[in-house]
C-alpha positions in Angstrom: 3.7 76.7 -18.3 3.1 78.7 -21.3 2.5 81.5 -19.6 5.8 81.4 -17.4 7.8 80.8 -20.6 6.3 84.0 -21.9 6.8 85.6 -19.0 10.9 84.7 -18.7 11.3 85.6 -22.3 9.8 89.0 -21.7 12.4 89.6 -18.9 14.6 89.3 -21.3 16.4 92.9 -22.3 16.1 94.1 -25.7 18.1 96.3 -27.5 21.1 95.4 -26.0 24.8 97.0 -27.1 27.4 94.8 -28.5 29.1 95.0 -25.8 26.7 93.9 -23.4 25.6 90.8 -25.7 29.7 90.2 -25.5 29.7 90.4 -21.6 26.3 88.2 -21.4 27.7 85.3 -23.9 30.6 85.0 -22.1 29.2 84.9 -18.9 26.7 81.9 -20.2 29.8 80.2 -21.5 31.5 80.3 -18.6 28.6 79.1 -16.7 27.8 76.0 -19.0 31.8 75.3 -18.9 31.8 75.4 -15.8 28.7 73.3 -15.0 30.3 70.9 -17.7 33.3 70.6 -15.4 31.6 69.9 -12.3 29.8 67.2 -14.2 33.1 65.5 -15.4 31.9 66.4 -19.1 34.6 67.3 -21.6 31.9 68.7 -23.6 28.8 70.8 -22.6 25.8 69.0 -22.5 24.0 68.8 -25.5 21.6 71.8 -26.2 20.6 74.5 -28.5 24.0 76.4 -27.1 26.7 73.4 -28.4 27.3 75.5 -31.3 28.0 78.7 -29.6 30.2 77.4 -26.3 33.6 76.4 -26.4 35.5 75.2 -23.3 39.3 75.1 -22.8 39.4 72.0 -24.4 38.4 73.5 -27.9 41.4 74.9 -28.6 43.0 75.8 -31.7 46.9 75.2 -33.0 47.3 78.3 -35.2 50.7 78.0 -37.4 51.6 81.0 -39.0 55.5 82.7 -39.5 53.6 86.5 -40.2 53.4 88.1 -36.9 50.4 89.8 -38.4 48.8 87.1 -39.2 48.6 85.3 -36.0 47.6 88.5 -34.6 44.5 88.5 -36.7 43.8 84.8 -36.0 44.3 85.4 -32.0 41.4 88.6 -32.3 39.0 86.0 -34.3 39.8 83.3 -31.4 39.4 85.8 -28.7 36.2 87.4 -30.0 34.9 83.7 -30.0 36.4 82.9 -26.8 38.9 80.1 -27.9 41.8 79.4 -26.8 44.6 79.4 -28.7 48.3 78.4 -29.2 50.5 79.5 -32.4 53.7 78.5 -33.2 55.7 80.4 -35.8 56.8 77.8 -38.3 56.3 73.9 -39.0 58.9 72.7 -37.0 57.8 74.6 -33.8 54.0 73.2 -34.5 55.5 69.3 -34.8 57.6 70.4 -31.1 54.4 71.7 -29.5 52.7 68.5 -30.9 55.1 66.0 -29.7 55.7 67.2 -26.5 51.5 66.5 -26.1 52.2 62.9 -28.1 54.6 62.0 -25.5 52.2 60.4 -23.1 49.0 60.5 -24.9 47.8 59.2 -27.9 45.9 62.6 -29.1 46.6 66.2 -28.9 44.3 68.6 -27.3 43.8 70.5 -30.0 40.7 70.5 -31.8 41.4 72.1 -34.8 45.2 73.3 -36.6 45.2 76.0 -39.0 48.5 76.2 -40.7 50.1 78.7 -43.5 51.1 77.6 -46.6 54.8 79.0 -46.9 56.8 79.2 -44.1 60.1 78.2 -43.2 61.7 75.3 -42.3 58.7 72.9 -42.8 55.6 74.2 -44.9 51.9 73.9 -44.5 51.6 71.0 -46.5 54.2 69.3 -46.0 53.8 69.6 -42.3 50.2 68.5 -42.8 51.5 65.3 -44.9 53.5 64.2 -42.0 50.8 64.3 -39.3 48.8 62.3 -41.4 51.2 60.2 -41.5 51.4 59.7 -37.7 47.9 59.4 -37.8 48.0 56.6 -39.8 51.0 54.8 -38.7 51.3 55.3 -35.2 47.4 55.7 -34.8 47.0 59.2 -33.4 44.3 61.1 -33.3 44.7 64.0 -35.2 41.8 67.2 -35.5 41.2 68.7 -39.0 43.4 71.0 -40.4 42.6 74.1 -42.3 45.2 75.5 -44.9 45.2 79.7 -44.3 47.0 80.8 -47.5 46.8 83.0 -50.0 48.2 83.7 -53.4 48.6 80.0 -54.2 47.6 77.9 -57.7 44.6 75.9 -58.4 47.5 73.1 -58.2 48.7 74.6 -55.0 45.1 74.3 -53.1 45.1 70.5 -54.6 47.8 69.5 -53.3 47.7 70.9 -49.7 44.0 68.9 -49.8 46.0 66.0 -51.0 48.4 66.1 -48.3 45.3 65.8 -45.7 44.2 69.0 -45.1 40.3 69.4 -45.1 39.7 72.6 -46.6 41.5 76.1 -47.8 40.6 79.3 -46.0 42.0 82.6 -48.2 44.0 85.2 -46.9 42.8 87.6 -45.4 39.6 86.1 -44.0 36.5 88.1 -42.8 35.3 87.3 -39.1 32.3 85.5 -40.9 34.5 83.1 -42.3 36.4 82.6 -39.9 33.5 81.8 -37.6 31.6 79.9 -40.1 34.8 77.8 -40.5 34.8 77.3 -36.9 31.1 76.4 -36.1 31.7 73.6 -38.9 34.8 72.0 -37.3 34.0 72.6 -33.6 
């Protein structure tokens, strides 16, 4: 048995481009997604891998009003292979939300990232009022991640006040970004 293990980890190419890598995770996520599927899963089976797979399920509700920004956001999901859906401002985000509340009694997102100032409805207070649902009407609601930047000590504190779980500064690095991810997901 040792000797087979050895063996298969040998066949294993070394020095492999980035790109290749890219091609060769996301075929092994699609397998495991899809093998997670067949199984009637909603996860992947538990494995060294969890941390590295996401499935349609895992995706993310990206609220930002900077065009920019969301573009940056969609290349960090895509590089990860998440889905994603943004809306452009708070009140678009609570639509999107309530059109998935309508029947169910969670949303399919599994993590919300929203700016600070937008229009209309901002981050926080857009954050204080689904934790509000959550408590009174007993939805389940993922983490949310403040994306800001520029804001007061008093700022941060009070966007964790009105539920969210942590702040991630503008502009983030991939690494953050993933690092953020891995810890939510």
């Amino acid at each position: 048995d040792v000797k087979q293990s050895n063996d298969r980890n040998k066949s294993l190419p070394e020095g492999d481009t980035d790109e290749q890598k890219a091609v060769k995770y996301e075929e092994l996520r699609k397998i495991i997604c899809l093998n997670s599927s067949l199984r009637g899963d909603t996860q992947p089976a538990e494995s060294p891998m969890d941390t590295l797979v996401f499935c349609h399920n895992d995706s993310i509700l990206i609220v930002d009003d900077e065009p920019v920004n969301r573009f940056v956001l969609s290349h960090f999901c895509q590089k990860l292979g998440l889905p994603t859906v943004f809306a452009s401002d708070g009140v678009e985000a609570l639509e999107i939300i309530h059109s998935q509340l309508r029947e169910e009694t969670s949303i399919e997102f599994r993590l919300i990232i929203l700016d600070y100032q937008m229009p209309g409805m901002t981050g926080p207070e857009l954050c204080c009022y689904l934790r509000k649902m959550e408590r009174d009407k007993k939805w389940s609601i993922p983490p949310i991640i403040g994306y800001t930047a520029f804001i007061s000590t008093m700022e941060m504190d009070y966007f964790i006040e009105c539920g969210a779980e942590e702040i991630l500064d503008k502009p983030a690095s991939f690494g953050q970004f993933k690092t953020l991810i891995f810890k939510y997901l």
